[in-house]
TIVO-35152 format. One record per residue (C-alpha): x, y, z; residue in one letter. Coordinates in nm, 2 decimals. Last residue first. Layout:
N
<rogu <X; Y; Z>; A>
...
END
This chain:
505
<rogu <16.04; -7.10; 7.97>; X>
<rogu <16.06; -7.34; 8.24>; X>
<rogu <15.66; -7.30; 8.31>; X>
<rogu <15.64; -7.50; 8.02>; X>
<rogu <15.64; -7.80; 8.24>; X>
<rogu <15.92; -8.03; 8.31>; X>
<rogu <16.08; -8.38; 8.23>; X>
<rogu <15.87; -8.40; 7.89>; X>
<rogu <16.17; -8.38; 7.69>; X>
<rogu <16.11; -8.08; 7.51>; X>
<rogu <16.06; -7.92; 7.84>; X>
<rogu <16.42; -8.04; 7.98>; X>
<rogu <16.55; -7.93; 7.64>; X>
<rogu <16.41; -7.63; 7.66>; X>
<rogu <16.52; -7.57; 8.03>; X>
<rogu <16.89; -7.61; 7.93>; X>
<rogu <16.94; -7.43; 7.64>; X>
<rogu <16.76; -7.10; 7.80>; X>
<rogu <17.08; -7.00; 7.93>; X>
<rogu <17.18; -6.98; 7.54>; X>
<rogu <16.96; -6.70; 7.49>; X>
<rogu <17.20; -6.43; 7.33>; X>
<rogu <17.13; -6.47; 6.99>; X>
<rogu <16.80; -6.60; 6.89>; X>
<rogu <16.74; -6.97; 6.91>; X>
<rogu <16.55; -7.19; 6.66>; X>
<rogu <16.38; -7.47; 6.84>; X>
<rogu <16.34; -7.85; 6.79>; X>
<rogu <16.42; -7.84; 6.45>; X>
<rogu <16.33; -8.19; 6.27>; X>
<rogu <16.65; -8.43; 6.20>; X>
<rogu <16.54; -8.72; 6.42>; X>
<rogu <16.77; -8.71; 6.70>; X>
<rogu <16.63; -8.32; 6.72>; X>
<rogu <16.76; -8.02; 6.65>; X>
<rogu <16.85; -7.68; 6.82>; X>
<rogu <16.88; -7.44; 6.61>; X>
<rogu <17.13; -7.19; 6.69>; X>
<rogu <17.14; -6.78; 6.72>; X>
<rogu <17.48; -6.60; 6.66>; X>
<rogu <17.33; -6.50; 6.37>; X>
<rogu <16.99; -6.64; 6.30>; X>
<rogu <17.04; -6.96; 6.17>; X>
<rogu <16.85; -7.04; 5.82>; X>
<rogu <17.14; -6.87; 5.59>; X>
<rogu <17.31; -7.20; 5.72>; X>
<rogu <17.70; -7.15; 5.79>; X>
<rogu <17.75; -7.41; 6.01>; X>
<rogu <17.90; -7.43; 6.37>; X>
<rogu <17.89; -7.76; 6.52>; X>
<rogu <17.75; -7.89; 6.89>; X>
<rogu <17.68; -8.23; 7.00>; X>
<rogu <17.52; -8.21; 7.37>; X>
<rogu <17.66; -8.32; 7.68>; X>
<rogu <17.46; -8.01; 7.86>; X>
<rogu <17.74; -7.80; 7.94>; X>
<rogu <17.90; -7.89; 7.62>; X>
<rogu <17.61; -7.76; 7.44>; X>
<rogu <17.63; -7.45; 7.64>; X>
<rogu <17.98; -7.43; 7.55>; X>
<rogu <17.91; -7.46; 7.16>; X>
<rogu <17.67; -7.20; 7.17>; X>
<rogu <17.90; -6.93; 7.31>; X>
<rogu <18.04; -6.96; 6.98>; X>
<rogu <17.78; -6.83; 6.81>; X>
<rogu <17.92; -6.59; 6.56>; X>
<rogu <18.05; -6.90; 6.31>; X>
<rogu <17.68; -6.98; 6.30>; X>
<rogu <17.51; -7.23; 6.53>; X>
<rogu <17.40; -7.60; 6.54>; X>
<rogu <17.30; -7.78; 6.84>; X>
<rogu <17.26; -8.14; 6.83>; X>
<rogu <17.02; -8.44; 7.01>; X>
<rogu <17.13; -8.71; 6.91>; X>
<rogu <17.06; -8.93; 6.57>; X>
<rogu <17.36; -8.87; 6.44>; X>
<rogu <17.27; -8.48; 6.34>; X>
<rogu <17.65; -8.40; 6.19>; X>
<rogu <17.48; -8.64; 5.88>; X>
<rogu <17.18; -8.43; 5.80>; X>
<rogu <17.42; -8.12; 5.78>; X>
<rogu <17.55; -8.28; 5.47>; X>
<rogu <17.89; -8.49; 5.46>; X>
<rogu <18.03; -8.66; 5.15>; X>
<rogu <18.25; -8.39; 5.07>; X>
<rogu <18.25; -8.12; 5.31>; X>
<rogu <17.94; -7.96; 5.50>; X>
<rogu <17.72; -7.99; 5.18>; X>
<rogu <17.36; -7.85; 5.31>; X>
<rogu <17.04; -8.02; 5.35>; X>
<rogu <16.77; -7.76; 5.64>; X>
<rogu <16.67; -7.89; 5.93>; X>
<rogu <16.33; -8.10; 5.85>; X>
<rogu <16.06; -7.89; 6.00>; X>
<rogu <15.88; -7.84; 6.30>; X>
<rogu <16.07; -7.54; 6.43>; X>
<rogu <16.18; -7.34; 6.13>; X>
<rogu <16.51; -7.40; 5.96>; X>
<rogu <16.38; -7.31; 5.62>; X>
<rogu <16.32; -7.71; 5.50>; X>
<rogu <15.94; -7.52; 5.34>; X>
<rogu <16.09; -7.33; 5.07>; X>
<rogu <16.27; -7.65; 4.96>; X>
<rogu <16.00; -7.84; 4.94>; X>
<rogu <15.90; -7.59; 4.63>; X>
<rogu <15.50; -7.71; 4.51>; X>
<rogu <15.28; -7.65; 4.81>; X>
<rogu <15.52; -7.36; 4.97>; X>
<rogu <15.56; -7.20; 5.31>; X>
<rogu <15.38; -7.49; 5.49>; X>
<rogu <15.17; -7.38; 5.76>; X>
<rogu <15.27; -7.58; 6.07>; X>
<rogu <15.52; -7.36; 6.24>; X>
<rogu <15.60; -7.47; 6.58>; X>
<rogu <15.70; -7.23; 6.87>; X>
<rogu <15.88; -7.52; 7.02>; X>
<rogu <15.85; -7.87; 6.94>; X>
<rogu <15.84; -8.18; 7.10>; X>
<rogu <15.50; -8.09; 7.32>; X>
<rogu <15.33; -8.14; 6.91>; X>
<rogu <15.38; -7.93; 6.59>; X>
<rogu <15.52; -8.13; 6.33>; X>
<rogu <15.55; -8.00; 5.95>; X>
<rogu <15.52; -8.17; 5.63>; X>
<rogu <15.77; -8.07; 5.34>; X>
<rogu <15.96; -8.44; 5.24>; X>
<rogu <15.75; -8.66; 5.09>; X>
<rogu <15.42; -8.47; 5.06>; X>
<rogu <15.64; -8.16; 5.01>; X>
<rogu <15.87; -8.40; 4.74>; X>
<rogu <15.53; -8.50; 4.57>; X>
<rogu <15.40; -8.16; 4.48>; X>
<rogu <15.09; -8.10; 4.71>; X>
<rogu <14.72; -8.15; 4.53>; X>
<rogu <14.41; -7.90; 4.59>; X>
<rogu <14.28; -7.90; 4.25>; X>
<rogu <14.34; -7.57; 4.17>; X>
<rogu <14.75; -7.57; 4.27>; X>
<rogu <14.79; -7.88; 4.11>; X>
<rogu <14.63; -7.78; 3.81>; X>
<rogu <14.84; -7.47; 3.79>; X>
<rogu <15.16; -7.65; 3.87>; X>
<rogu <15.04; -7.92; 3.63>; X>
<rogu <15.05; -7.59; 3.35>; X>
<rogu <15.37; -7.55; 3.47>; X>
<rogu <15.56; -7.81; 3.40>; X>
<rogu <15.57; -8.17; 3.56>; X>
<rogu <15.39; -8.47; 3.51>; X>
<rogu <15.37; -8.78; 3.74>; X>
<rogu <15.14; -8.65; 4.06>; X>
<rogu <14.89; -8.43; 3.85>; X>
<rogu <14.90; -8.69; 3.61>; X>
<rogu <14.70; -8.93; 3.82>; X>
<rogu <14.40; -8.76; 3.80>; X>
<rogu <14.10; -8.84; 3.99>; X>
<rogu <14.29; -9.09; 4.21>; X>
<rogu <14.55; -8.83; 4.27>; X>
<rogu <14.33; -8.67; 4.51>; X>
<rogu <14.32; -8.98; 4.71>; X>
<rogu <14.68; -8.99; 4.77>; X>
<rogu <14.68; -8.65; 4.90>; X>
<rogu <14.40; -8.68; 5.16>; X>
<rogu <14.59; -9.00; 5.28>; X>
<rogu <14.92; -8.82; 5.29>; X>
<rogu <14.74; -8.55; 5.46>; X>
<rogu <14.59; -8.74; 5.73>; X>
<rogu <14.90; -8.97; 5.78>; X>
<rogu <15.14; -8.65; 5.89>; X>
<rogu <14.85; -8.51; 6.11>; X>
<rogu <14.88; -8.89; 6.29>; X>
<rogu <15.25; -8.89; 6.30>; X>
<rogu <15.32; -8.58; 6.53>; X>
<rogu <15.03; -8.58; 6.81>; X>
<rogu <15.04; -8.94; 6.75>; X>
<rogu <15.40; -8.99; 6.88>; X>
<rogu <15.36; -8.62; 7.07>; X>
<rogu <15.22; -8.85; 7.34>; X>
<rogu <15.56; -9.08; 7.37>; X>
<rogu <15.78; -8.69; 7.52>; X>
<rogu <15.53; -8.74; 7.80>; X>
<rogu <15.71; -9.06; 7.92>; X>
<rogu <15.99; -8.86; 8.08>; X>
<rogu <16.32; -8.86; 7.89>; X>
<rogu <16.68; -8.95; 7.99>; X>
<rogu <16.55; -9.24; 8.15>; X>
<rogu <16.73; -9.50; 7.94>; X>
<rogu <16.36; -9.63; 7.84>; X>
<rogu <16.18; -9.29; 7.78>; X>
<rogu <16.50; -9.20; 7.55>; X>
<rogu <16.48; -9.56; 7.34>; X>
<rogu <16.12; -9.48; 7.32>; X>
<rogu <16.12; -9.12; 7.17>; X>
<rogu <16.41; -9.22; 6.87>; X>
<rogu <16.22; -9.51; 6.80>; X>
<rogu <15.87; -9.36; 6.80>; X>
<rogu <15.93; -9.12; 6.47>; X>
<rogu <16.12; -9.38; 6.26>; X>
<rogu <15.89; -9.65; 6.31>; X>
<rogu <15.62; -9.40; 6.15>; X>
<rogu <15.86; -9.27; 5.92>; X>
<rogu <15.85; -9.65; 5.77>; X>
<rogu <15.52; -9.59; 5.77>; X>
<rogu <15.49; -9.35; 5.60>; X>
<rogu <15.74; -9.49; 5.34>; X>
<rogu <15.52; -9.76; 5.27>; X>
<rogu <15.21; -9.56; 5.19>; X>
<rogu <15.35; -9.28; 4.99>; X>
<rogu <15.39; -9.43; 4.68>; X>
<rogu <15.21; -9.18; 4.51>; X>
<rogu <14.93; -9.39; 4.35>; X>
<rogu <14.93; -9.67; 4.66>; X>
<rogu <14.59; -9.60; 4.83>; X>
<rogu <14.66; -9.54; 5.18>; X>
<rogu <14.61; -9.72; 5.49>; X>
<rogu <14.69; -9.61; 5.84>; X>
<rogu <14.77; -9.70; 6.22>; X>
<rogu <14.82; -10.05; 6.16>; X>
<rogu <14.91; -10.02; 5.79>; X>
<rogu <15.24; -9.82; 5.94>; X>
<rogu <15.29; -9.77; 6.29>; X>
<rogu <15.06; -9.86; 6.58>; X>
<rogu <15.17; -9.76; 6.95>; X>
<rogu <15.08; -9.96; 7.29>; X>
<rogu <15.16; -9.84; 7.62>; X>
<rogu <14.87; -9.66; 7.72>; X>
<rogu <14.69; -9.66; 7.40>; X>
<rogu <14.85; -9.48; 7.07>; X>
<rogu <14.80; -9.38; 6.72>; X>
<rogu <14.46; -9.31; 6.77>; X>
<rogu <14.16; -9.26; 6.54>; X>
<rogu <14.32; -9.51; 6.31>; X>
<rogu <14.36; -9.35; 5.92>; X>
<rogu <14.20; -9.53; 5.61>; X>
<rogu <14.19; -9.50; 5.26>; X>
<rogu <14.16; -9.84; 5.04>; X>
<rogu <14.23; -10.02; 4.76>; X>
<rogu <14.13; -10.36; 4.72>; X>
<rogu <14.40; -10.63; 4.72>; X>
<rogu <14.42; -11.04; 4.55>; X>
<rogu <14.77; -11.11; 4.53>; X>
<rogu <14.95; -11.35; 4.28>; X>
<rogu <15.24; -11.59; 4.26>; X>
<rogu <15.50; -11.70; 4.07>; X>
<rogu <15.33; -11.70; 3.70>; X>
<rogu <15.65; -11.80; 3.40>; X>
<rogu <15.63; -11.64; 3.05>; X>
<rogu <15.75; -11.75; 2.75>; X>
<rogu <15.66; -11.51; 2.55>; X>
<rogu <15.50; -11.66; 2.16>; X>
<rogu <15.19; -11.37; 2.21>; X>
<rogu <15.41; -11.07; 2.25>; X>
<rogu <15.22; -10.80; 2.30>; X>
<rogu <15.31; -10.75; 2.66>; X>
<rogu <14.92; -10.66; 2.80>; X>
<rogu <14.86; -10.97; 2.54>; X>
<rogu <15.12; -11.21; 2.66>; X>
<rogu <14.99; -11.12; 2.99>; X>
<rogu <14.63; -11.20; 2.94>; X>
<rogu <14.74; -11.53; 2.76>; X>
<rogu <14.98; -11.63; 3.08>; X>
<rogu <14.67; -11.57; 3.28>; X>
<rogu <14.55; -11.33; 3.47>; X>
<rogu <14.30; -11.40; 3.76>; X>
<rogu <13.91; -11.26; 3.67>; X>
<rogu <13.75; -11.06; 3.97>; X>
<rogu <13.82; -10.70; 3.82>; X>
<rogu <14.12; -10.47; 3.85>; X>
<rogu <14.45; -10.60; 3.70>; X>
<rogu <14.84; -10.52; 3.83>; X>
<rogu <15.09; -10.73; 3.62>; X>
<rogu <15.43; -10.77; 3.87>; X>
<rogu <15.76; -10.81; 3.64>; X>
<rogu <16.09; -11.03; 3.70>; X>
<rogu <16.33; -11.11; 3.43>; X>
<rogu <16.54; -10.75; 3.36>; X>
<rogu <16.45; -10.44; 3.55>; X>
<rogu <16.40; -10.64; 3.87>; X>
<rogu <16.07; -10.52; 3.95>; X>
<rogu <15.91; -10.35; 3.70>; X>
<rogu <15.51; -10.29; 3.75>; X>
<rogu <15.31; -10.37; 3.41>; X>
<rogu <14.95; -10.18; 3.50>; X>
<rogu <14.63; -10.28; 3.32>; X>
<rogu <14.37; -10.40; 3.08>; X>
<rogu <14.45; -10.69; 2.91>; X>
<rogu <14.15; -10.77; 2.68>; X>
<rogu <14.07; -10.41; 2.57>; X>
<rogu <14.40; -10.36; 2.52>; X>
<rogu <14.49; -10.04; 2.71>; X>
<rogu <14.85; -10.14; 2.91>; X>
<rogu <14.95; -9.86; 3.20>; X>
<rogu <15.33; -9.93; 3.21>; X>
<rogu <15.50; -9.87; 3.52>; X>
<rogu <15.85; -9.71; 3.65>; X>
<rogu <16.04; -9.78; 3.30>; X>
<rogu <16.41; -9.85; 3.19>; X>
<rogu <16.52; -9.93; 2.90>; X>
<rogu <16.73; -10.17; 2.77>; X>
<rogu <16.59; -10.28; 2.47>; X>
<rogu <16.28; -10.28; 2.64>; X>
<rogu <16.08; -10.49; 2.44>; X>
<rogu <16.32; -10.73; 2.33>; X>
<rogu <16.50; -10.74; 2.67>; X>
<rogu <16.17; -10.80; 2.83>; X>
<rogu <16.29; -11.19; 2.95>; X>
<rogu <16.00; -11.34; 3.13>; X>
<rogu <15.89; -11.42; 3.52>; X>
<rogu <15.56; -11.34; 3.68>; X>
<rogu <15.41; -11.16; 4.00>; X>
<rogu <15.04; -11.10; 3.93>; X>
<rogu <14.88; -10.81; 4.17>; X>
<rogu <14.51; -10.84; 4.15>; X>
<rogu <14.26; -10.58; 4.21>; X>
<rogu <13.89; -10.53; 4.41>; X>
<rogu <13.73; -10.26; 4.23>; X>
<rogu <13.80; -9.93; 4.37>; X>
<rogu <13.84; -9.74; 4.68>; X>
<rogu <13.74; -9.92; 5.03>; X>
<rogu <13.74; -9.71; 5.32>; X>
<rogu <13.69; -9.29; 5.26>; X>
<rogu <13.88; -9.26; 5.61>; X>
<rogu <13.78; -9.34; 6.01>; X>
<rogu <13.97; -9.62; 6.15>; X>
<rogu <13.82; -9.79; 6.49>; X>
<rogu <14.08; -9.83; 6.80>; X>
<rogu <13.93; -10.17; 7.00>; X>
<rogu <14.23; -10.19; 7.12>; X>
<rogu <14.23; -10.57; 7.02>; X>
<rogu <14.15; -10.44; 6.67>; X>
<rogu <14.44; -10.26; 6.68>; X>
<rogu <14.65; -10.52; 6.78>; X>
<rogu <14.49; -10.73; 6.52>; X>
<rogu <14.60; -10.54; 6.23>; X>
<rogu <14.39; -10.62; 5.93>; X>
<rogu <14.58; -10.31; 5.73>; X>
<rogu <14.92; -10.46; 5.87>; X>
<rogu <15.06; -10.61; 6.20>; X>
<rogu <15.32; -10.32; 6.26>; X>
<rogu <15.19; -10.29; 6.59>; X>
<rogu <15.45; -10.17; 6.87>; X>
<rogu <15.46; -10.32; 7.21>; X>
<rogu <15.62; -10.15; 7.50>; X>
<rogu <15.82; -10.29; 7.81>; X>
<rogu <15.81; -10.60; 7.73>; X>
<rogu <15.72; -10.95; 7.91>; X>
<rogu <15.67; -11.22; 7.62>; X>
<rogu <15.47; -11.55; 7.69>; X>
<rogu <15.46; -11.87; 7.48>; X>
<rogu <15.21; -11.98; 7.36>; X>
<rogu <15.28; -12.12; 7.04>; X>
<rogu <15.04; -11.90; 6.88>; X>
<rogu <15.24; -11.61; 7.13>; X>
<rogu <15.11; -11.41; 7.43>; X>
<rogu <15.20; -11.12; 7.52>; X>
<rogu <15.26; -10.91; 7.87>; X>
<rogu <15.28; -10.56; 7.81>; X>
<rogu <15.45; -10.32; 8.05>; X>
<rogu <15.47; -10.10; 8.39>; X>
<rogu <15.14; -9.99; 8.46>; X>
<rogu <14.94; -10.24; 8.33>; X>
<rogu <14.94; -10.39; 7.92>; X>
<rogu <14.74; -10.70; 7.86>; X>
<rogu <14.81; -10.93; 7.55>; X>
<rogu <14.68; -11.17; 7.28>; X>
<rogu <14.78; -11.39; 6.97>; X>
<rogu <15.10; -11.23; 6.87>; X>
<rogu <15.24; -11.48; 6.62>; X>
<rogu <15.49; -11.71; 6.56>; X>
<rogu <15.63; -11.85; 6.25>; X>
<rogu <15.92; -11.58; 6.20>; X>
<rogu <16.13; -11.43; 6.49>; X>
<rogu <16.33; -11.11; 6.47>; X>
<rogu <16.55; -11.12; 6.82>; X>
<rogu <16.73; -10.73; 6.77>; X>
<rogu <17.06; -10.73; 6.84>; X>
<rogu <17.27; -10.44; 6.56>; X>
<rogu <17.33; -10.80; 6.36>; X>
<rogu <16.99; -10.88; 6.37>; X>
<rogu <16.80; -10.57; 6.26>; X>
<rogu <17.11; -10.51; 5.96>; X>
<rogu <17.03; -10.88; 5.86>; X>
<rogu <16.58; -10.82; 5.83>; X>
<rogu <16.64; -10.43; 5.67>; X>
<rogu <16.87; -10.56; 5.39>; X>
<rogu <16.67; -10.80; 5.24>; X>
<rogu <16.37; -10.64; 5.36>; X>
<rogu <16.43; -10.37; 5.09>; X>
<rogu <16.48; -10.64; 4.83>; X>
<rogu <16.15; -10.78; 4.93>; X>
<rogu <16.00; -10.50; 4.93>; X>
<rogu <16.07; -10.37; 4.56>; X>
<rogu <16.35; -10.05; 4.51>; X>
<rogu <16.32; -9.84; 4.23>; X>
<rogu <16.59; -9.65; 4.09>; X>
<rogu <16.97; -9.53; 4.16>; X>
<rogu <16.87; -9.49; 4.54>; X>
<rogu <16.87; -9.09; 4.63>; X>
<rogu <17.12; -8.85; 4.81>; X>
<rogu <17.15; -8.55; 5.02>; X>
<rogu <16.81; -8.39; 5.04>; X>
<rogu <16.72; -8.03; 4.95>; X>
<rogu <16.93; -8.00; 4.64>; X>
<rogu <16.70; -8.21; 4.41>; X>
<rogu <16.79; -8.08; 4.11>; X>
<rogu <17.14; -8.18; 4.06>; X>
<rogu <17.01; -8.53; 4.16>; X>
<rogu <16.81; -8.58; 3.88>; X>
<rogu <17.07; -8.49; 3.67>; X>
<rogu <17.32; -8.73; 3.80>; X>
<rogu <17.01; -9.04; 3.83>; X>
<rogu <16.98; -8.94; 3.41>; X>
<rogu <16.67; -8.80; 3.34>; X>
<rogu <16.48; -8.99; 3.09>; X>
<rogu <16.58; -9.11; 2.74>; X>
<rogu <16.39; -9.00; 2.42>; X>
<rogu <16.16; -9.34; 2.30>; X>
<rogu <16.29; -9.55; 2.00>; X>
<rogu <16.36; -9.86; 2.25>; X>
<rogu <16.07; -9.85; 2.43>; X>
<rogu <15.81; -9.89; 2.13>; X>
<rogu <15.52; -9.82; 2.36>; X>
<rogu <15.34; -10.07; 2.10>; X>
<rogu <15.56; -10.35; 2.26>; X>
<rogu <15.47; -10.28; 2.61>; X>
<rogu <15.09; -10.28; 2.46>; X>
<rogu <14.80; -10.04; 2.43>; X>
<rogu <15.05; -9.77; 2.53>; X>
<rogu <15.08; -9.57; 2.89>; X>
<rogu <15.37; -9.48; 3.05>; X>
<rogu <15.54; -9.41; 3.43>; X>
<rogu <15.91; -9.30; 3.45>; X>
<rogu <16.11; -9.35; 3.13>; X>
<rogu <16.43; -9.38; 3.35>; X>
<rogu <16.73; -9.24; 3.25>; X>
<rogu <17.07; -9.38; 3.28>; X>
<rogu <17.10; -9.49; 3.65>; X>
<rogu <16.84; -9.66; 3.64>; X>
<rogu <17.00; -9.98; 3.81>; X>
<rogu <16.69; -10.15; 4.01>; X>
<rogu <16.77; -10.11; 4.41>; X>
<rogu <16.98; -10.43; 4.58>; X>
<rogu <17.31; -10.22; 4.57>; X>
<rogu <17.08; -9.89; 4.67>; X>
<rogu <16.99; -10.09; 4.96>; X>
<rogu <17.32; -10.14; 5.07>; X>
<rogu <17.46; -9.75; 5.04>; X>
<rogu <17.14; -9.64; 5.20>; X>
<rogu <17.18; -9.87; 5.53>; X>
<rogu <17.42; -9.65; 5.76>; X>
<rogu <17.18; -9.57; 5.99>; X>
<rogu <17.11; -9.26; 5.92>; X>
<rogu <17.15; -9.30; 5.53>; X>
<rogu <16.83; -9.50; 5.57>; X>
<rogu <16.67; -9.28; 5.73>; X>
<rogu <16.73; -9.00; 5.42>; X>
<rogu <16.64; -9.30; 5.20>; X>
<rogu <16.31; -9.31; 5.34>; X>
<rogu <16.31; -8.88; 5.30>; X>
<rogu <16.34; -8.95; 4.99>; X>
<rogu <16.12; -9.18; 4.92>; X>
<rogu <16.12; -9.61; 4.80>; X>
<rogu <15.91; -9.70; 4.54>; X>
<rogu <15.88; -10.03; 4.47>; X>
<rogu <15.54; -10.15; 4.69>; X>
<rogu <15.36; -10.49; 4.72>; X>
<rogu <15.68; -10.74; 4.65>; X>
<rogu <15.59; -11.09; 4.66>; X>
<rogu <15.85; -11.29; 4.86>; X>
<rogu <15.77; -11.15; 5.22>; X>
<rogu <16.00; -11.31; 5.45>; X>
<rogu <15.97; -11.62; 5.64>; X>
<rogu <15.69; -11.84; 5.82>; X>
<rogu <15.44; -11.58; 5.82>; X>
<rogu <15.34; -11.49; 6.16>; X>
<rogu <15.59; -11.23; 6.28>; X>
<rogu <15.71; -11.16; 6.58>; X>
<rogu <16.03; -10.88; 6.67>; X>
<rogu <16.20; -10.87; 7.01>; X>
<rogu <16.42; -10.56; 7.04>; X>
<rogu <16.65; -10.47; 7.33>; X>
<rogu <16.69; -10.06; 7.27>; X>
<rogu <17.06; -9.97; 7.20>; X>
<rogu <16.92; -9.67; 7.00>; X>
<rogu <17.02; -9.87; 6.65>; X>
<rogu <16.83; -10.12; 6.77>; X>
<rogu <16.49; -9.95; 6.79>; X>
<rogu <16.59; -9.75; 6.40>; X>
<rogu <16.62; -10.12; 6.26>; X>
<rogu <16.36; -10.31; 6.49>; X>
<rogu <16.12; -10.03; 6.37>; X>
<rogu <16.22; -10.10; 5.97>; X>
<rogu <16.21; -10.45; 6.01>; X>
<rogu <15.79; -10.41; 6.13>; X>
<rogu <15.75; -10.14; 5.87>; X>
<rogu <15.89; -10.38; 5.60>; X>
<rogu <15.75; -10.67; 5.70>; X>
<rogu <15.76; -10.83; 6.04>; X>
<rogu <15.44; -10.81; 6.24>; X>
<rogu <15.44; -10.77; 6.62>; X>
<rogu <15.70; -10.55; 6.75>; X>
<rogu <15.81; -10.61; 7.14>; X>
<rogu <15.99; -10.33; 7.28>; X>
<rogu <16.23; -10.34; 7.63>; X>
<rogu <16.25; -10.72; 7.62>; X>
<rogu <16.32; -10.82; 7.98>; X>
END
């Protein structure tokens, strides 16, 4: 028997099989489209995305497939035109190496923006080839869910028998709908928009340089040039019920001889939305399913994609047995918070986009009176407090420095340090259950052992000494140990893992 169904396969529907699979869990994904997505709806691709990604050893191929901007990107602009931006005479951005020497809360980054489809194109073979069925053309039509799974029915009707089913079926999701799970949020946001995908050669424009987005002024081609290979393909974003045409585009590009070829377009409205529940019985929605957010920030996609993250780890240790099916509740009790914010965030940048692009600090300042988190804490910083954690400690430490908030408390993402070459803490993690102590807490490691846990001493400033953190498959901190309580080890983890009551402790 298929042990998860997942209906809808783009990027958060991949993702899911990805993480699902790479827990041994028997995977059957549907999707009604007859292939992969071709038009890309989202480039940027997080940190903490990439940080996922490097868990399962898929950052080093999607950074191969990611847009080279490795020598500076200009980052988001505005000009009347692309040519009246004059790329070529503009200073260079951050290098990827000096970006990086900043950010010394997460182990690596992709060398620039990463579009969908590209994404997919690593996420749909790596599904596969770890087991997982990923089937296009055929769509979940129906279901019932009793005590002991989901039976679904296909458009071609045949019937699936799984344990669980997860809803990646987008913002119209009909699993949700089916649920009958309302959404509660600002709902629609804007004009109604359309997202042109075209082919032309930039290199006179750009002379080489690399841009994010390009707001365009001209009163007759009003809008936002999105790069997506860097080179020959570009997306032209336009608000308003008028299609662009080649003439439009020529215009926004200010080149009126262009050659310039239309693929496709997309007709999308922006919205703010968040499902009331995240869960129902044995049902769980994950990205556009469970939540829809405006895209200034990016952070839609890669909510989702933690989303997948979140449940995979959870299901695939309900399913073996080494958990009980508590440990699925704090799915929602986790992701939904999570979703709220992000949404709230997004939204706030609606009224003023800079607050998310620019730095310095008078946008610290404006940030900080306007209500808006830093991107990385939005990213990076958020907190769980659910059955999964103990003691949590929601309130973030910092709205602007993400790294004041990975400080090894329970909730948050166990602090990024450099281990060796190549290896951060992140990496010792592996997606199990781990204990890590100081050099003082040896008796740590035989506790660990006791319990087949993973177990490594590391110097983190975090630790109390001859304390521990245990941390979970997942990378949060489970609990932060004092010295001298490793007989508690054992019932934590049992609690943690829904197998007992907090009487244990």
């Amino acid at each position: 028997m298929t042990e998860v169904l997942i209906a809808g396969g783009g990027t958060v529907g991949l993702s899911a099989a990805v993480f699902l699979a790479h827990h041994g869990v028997r995977v059957h994904l549907v999707e009604r489209q007859d292939g992969p997505q071709v038009h890309p709806r989202a480039t940027g691709v997080g940190m903490r995305t990439v940080e996922l990604l490097r868990e399962v050893g898929l950052d080093r191929a999607v950074d191969e497939v990611a847009i080279d901007m490795t020598a500076g990107s200009l980052g988001k602009i505005t000009a009347e035109t692309l040519a009246a931006a004059a790329l070529p005479s503009l200073p260079e951005g951050p290098t990827r190496a000096q970006t990086m020497a900043a950010m010394t809360y997460t182990p690596n980054m992709l060398r620039g923006t990463c579009p969908q489809n590209r994404l997919d194109s690593v996420l749909l073979p790596a599904a596969r080839e770890r087991g997982a069925i990923v089937e296009y053309g055929a769509e979940l039509v129906s279901f019932e869910q009793d005590a002991d799974g989901v039976t679904a029915v296909l458009s071609d009707g045949r019937t699936i028998r799984a344990g669980y089913l997860v809803a990646a079926d987008g913002v119209r999701s009909r699993v949700r709908s089916a649920l009958g799970i309302a959404a509660s949020g600002p709902g629609n946001l804007g004009e109604p928009m359309t997202n042109t995908l075209f082919h032309a050669d930039l290199s006179e424009l750009t002379g080489g340089r690399g841009f994010i987005s390009c707001n365009t002024t001209h009163p007759r081609a009003q809008g936002m040039l999105m790069t997506i290979d860097g080179a020959k393909e570009w997306a032209f974003l336009t608000g308003g019920d008028r299609e662009p045409t080649p003439e439009m585009i020529r215009t926004a590009l200010g080149a009126p001889d262009l050659e310039i070829e239309i693929l496709s377009t997309l007709r999308w409205r922006m919205r703010g939305l968040v499902a009331d529940r995240f869960a129902d019985g044995r049902v769980f929605l994950v990205g556009d399913a469970a939540h829809v957010v405006p895209p200034l920030g990016a952070f839609g996609m890669n909510t989702g994609i933690a989303d997948a993250h979140n449940l995979a780890w959870k299901l695939a240790l309900v399913l073996r047995g080494e958990a009980g099916p508590a440990l699925l509740d704090t799915y929602e009790a986790e992701r939904r918070p999570v979703a709220l914010l992000t949404l709230e965030q997004a939204v706030l940048r609606l009224a003023d986009p800079s607050l998310h692009w620019e730095h310095g600090p008078a946008q610290v300042e404006a940030r900080a009176r306007a209500g808006v988190i830093n991107a990385p804490v939005v990213n990076l910083g958020y907190r769980y407090s659910s059955a999964a954690v103990i003691d949590p400690r929601p309130e973030l430490p910092s709205t602007e420095d993400v790294a004041l908030d990975l400080d090894g408390s329970p909730g948050s993402r166990v602090p990024h340090v450099w281990i060796s070459e190549g290896v951060s803490t992140l990496d010792l993690i592996a997606s199990r259950f781990t204990v890590l102590t100081t050099p003082e807490g040896a008796a740590w490691l035989d506790a660990a052992a006791r319990l087949d846990l993973a177990a490594h001493i590391v110097d983190l400033p975090e630790i109390p000494r001859g304390g521990a953190l245990l941390v979970r498959p997942d990378g949060f901190v489970a609990w932060r140990a004092e010295a001298g309580a490793t007989d508690r080890l054992e019932p934590v983890l049992a609690r943690l893992l829904g197998r007992t009551g907090e009487d244990v402790l």
